[in-house]
C-alpha positions in Angstrom: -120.4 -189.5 27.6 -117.4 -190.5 26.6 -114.2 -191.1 29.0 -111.9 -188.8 27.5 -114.4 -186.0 27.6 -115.0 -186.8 31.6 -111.5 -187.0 31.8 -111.2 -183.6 30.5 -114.0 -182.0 32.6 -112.1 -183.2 35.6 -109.1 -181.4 34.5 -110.7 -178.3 33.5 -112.1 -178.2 37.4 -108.9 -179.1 38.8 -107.1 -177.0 37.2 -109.2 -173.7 37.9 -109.1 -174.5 41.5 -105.2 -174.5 41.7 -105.4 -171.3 39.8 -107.9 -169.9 42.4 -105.8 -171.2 45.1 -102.4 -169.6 43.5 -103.8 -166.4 43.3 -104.8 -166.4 46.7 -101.3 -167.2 47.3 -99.7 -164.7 45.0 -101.8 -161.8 46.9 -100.3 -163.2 49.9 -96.8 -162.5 48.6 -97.6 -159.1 47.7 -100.6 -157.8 50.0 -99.8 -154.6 51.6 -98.9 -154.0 55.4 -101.8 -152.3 57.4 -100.6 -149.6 59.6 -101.7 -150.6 63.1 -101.7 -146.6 64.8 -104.2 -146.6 61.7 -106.5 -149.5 63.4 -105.6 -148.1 66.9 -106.9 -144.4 65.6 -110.4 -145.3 63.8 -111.2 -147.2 67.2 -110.7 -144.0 69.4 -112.8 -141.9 67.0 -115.6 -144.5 66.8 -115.2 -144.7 70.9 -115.6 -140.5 71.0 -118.5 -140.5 68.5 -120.3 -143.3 70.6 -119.9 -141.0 74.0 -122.0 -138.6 72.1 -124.4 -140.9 70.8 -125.0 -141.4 74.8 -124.8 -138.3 76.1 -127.9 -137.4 73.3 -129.9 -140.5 74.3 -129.3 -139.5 77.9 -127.4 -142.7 78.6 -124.5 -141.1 80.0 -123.9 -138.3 82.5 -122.4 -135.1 81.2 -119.4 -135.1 83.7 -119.0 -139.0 82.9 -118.9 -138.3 79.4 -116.2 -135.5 79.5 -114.1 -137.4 81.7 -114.5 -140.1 78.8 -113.5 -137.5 76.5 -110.6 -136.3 78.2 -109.7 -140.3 78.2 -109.7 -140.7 74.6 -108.4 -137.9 73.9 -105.4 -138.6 76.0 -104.6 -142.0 74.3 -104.9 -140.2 70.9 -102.5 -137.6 71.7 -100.4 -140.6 72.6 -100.9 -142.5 69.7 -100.2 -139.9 67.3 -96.8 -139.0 69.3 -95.7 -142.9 68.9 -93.7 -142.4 65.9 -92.5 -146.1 66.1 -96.5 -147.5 65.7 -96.3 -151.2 65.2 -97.3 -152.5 61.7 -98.9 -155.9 60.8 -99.4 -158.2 58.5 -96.7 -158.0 55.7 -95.8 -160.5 52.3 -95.7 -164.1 53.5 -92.2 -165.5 54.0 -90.3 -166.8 50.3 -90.2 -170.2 51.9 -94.0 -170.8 52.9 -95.2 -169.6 49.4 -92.7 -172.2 48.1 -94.4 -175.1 50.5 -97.6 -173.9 49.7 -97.1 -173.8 45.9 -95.8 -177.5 45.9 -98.5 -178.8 48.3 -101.2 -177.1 46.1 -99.9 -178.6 42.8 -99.3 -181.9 44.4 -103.1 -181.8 45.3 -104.3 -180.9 42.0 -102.2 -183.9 40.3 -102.6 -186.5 43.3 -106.3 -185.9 43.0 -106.0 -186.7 39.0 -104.2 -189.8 40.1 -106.9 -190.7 42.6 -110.0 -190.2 40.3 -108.0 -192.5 37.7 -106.9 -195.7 40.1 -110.2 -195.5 42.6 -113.1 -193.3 40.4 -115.5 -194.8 37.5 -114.5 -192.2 34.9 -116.7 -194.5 32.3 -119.8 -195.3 34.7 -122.9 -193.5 33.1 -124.9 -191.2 34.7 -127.7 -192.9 36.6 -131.5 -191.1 36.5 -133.7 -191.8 39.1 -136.1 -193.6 37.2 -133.2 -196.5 36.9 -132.0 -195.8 40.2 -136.1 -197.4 41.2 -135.9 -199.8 38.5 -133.0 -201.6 40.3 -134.1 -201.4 43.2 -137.7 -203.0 42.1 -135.1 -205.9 40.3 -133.5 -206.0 43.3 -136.7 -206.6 45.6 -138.0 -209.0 42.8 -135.2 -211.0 43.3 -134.2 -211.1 46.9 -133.2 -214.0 48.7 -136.5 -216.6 49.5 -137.4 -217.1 53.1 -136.1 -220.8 52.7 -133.0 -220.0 51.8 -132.1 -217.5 54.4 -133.2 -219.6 57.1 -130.6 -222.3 55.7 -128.1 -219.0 55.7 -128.6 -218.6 59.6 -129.0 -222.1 60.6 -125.4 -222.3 59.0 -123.7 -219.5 60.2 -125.4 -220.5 64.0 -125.3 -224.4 64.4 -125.2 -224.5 68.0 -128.5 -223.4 69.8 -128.2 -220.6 72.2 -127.9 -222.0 75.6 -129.8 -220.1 78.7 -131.0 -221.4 82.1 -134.2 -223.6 81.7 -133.4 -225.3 78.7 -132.9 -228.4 79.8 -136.3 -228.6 81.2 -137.9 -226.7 78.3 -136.7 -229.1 75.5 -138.4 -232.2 77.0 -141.7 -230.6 77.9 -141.4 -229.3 73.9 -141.0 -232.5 72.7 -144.0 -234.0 74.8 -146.2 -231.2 73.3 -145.3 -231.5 69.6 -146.2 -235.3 70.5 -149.9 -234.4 71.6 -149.8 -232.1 68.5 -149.6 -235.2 66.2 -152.3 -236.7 68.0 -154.6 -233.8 68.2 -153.5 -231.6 64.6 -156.8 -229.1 65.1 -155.6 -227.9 68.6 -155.3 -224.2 67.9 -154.0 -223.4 71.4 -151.2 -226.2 71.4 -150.3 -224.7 67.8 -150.0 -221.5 69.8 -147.7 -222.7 72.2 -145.5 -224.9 70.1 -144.8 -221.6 68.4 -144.0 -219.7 71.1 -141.8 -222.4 72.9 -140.2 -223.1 69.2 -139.3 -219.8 69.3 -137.1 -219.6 72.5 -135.4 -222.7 71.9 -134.1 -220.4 68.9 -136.3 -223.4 66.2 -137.7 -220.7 64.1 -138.5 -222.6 61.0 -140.4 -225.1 63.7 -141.4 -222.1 65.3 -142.8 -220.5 61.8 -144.3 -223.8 60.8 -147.1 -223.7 63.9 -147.7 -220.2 63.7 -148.7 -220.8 59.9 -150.6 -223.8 61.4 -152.3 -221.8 64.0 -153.7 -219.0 61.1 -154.5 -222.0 59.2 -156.9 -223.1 61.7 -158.5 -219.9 62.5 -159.2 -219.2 58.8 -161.2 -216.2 58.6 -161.0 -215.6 62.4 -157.0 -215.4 62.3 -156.3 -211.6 63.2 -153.6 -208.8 62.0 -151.9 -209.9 65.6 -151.7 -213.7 64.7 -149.9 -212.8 61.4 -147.8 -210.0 62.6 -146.3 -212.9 65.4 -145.7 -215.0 62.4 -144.2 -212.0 60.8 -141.5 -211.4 63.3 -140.5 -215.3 63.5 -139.9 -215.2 59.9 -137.9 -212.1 59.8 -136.2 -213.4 63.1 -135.2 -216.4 61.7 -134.1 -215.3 58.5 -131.3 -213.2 60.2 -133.7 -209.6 59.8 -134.1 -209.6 56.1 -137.8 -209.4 54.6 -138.0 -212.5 52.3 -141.0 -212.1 49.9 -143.3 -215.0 51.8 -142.3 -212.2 54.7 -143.7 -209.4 52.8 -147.0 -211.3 51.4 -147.2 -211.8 55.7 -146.8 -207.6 55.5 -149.8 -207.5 53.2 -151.8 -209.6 55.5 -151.0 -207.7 58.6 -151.9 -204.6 57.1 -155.7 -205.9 55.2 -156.5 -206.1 58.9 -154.9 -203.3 60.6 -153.6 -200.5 58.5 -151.8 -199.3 61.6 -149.8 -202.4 62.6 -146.6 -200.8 64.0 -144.9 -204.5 64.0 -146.0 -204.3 59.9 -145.2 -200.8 59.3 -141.7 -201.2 61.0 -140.7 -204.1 58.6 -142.0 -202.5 55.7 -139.6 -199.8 56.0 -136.4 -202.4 56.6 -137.8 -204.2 53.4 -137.9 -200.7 51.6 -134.3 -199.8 52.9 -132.7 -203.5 52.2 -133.6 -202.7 48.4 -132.6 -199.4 47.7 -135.8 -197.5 48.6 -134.7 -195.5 51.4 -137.3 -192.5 50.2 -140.0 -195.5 51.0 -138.7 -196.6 54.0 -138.7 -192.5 55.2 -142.5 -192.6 54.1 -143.5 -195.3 55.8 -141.6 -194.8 58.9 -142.7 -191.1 59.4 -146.1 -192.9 59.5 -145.1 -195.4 61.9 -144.0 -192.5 64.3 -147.3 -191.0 64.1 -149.0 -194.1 65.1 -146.8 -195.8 67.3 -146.7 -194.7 71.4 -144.0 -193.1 72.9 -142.3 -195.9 74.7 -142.8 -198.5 70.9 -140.1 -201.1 70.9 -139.1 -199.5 67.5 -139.0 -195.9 68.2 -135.2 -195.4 69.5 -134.6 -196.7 65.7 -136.5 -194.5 63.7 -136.8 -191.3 65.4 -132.7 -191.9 64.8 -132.9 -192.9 61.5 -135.5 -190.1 60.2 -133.7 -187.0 59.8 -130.9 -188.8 57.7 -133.8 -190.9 55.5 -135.1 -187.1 55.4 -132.2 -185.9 54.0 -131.8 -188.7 51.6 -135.4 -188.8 50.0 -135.0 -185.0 49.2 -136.9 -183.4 52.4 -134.5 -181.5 54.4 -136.8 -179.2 55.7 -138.3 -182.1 57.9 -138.5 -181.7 61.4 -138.4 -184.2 63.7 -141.7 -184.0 66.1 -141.7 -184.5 69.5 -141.7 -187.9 70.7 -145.3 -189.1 71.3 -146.4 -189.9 75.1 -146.4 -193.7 76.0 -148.8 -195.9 75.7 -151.3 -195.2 78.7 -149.8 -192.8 79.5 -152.5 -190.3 82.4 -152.6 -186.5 82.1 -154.0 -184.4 84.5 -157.8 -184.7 83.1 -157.5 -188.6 83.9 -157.2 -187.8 87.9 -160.1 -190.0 89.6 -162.8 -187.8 90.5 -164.2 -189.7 92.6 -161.1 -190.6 94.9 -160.5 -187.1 94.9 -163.8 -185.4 96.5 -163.5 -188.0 99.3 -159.7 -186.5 100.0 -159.5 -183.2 102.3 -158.6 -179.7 100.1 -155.4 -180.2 101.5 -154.5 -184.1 100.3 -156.3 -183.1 97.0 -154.4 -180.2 96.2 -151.4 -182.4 96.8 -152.5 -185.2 94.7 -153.0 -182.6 92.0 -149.3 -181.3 92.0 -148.0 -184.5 92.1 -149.8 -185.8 89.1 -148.7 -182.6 87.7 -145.1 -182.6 88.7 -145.6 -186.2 86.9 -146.3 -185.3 83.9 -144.0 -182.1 83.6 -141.2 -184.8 84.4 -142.7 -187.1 81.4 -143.3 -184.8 79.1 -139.5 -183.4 79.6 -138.1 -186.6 79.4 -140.1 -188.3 76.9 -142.3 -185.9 74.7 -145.6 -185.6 74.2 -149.1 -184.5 72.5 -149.6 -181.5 72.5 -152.7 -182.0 74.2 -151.3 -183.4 77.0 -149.0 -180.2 77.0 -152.1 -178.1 76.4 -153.2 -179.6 79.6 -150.0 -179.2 81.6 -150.0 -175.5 80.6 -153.6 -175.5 82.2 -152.8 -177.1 85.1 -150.2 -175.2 86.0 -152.2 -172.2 85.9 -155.1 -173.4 87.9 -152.4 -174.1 90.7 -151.2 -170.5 90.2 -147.8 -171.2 89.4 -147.4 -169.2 86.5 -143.6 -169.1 86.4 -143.7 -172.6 85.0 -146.3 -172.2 83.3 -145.0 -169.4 81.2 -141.3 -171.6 80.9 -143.7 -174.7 79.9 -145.6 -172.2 77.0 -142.2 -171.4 75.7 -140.9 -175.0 75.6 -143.7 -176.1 73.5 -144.3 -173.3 71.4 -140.6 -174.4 70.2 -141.5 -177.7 70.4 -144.2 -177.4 68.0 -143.1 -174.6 66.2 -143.0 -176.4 62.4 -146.6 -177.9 63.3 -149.2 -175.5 63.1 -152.4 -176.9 64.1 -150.4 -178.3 67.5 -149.4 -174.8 67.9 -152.7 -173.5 67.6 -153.9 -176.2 70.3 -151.3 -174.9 72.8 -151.7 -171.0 72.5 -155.9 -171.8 73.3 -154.7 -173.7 76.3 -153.0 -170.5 77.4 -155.0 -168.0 76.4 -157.7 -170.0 78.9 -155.2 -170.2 81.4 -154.8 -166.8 80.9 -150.6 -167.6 80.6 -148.9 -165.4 78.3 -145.2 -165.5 77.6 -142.9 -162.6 78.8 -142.0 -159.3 76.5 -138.7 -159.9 75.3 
């Protein structure tokens, strides 16, 4: 398309919103007044008819309803005596039709101006198909681990400083001594890695991780590479080099449910232009992952937008998941509790209730575990709360329909039904 014929399309949709706008304005110049005894009457009539509307439903008294109607009445007969009603509304004042005609035009050629100086008026149209193909060139060729560990180490010459350091750094240097001396010492590896690590040497700290695999061979597990994982994405500022995303790979041949794997995934997916991948993957990572997952403020933020972005808007966030081992009411210890007397158990019983009313407020949950709460609640008898609790997750889980189905059998057991509206 060429640029004169964008430039032309431009001005066609300019100019046929400053000719919208000016006939709003010219109807403002020559709208008629409304007659406000006119207003004042049709409200009176509509005020008698509803008295009768009452009076036949057997809402209102008969001697209330004349008394109404003498009312009414009265304040008609005074309207229609008021020869002096007040009028509104009116033509809009010469002057303001004059500001608005210049601040409408100025608008319509400003904008012109805009598009020309700022806008792409000769950028082509870009499908999605090249939209992915960029972003595949783009992942293709991204930055190598390497090199972005040279980027950081530049921009952060000093080493962080913090209280121990100056003992640590010694003890460090003893151990990568033994190291040299004994090179098949999987658990010294280990532990140069770690210590590497918080004296903020990540390429050191990298290098005995990839030691550490090396010496477990077949044994090394989706753990032992998801640890070298985060050192490499640590130290290379947070990007996902590709040696990081061959680490991914690894992570996820042995644990297809890796939330440290799935998490960086979706960064790497986001860094080159794949935010409808990084939505994928991340909606997955929040079904996986437990409530209280160092990586869940981030994404249950980021979904909806990512949602929006990849074409879904009809997602819904879910509720957040429970923490990890986290205890609902079936958990209680059975055991503990038939040596208790009715009274202590009962209490134990409420408070682990109350508990988990608190967490699942706070926090979210399954909805088993609020399946169970709704149970609870009515084996304690306190159906108020259970019936506010029903509600609650009935709205909860309203897009999800096997969860919904989960927590209507729990109350239907419990015998908890929500009130009539």
């Amino acid at each position: 398309m060429s640029v004169f014929v964008q430039l032309a399309g431009f001005g066609v949709i300019a100019l046929l919103v400053g000719a919208t706008l000016l006939r709003a304005m010219a109807r403002a110049g020559q709208g008629a007044t409304a007659d406000g005894s006119d207003r004042a009457m049709r409200v009176y009539r509509d005020q008698l008819s509803e008295v009768e509307r009452d009076v036949a439903r057997g809402i209102l008294a008969e001697a209330e309803a004349e008394r109404l109607r003498l009312e009414i009445s009265r304040r008609i007969l005074d309207l229609d005596r008021d020869a002096g009603a007040r009028r509104v509304g009116g033509p809009a004042p010469r002057a303001m039709r004059r500001v608005a005609f210049g601040v409408i035009s100025l608008s319509v050629l400003g904008s012109g101006v805009l598009y020309l100086n700022v806008g792409a008026p000769d950028a082509p149209d870009m499908p999605l198909v090249q939209r992915f193909a960029e972003a595949e060139d783009i992942r293709r060729n991204r930055a190598r681990q390497a090199e972005l560990e040279a980027r950081v180490a530049e921009a952060f010459p000093e080493p962080e400083d913090f209280e121990g350091r100056a003992e640590l750094e010694p003890m460090v240097a003893q151990l990568r001594a033994a190291l040299a001396e004994r090179p098949l010492d999987v658990t010294g590896h280990s532990l140069l890695a770690q210590n590497e690590a918080r004296l903020g040497n990540f390429s050191a700290a990298i290098a005995a991780q990839e030691q550490v695999i090396a010496l477990k061979a077949n044994d090394a597990t989706a753990e032992d590479f998801a640890y070298l994982l985060d050192l490499m994405i640590i130290g290379a500022g947070g990007f996902v080099s590709p040696e990081a995303e061959a680490v991914i790979e690894a992570v996820l041949q042995r644990d297809a449910t890796n939330g440290v794997a799935l998490y960086y995934t979706g960064r790497m997916y986001a860094q080159t232009g794949r935010p409808d991948m990084t939505f994928r993957v991340w909606r997955r990572l929040h079904d996986v992952s437990p409530g209280d997952a160092p990586w869940m403020p981030e994404i249950r933020a980021s979904l909806p937008e990512l949602a929006r972005i990849s074409g879904e808007p009809r997602y819904q966030l879910p509720p957040r998941p429970a923490p990890e081992g986290a205890r609902a009411p079936a958990e209680i210890d059975l055991d503990a509790a038939e040596a208790m007397s009715a009274e202590d158990r009962a209490a134990m019983i409420a408070g682990m209730v109350d508990g988990l009313m608190v967490r699942l407020g706070n926090d979210g949950g399954t909805a088993e575990e609020w399946a169970q709460l709704i149970r609870a609640l009515g084996v304690l008898g306190r159906e108020d709360e259970a019936q506010a609790i029903l509600q609650e997750a009935r709205t909860v889980f309203a897009a999800r329909a096997e969860d919904l189905a989960q927590i209507n059998a729990a109350a239907e057991a419990a015998d908890i039904r929500t009130p009539s509206p």
